[in-house]
N, C-alpha and C positions, 0 to 999 in steps of 0.2 A: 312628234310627241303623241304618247298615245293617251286616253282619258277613258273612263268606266262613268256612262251617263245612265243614269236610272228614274226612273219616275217613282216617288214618293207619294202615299196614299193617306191620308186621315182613317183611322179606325172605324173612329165613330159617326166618319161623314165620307164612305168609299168616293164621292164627288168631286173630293177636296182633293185635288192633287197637283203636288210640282214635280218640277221636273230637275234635276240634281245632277252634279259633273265633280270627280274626284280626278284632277289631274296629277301623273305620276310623275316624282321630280326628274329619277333616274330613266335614262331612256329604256321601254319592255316592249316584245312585241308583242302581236295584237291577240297569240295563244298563253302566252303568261298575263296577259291581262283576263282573260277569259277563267285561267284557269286559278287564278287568285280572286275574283269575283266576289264567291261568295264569303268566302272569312272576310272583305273587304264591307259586305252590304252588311253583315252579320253584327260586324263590330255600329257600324251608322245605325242600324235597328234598335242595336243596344243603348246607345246615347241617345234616342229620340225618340221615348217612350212614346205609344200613341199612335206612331205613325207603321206604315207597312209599305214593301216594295212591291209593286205590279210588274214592272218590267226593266228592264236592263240591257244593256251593250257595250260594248269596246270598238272604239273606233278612233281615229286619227284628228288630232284638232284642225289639222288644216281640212278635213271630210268638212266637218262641222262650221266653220268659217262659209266654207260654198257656199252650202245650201241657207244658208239665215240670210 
């Protein structure tokens, strides 16, 4: 399964950040994850006035599992 993890930034406090996972139901690989990215972050920006994306990726939940 692959997932689109991004880090999430407070506007008015660039300090303030989480870090965010949108997992995909249907199985994508790792270049249509990449390549749906942005309408993906675009629409979460939109629902969570305030807040801004610094950074982003696609990667594999089992990747993610490892390493934590």
């Amino acid at each position: 399964m692959i997932e689109l993890i991004f880090v999430a930034c407070l506007q008015s406090s660039p300090s303030v950040c989480e870090q965010k996972a949108v997992q995909y139901v249907e199985p994508i690989s790792p270049l249509a994850c990449a390549m749906g990215a942005q309408p993906e972050l675009a629409k979460w920006v939109e629902s969570h006035p305030g807040w801004s994306i610094s950074q982003w990726k696609c990667q594999s939940v089992r990747d993610r599992e490892i390493h934590i």
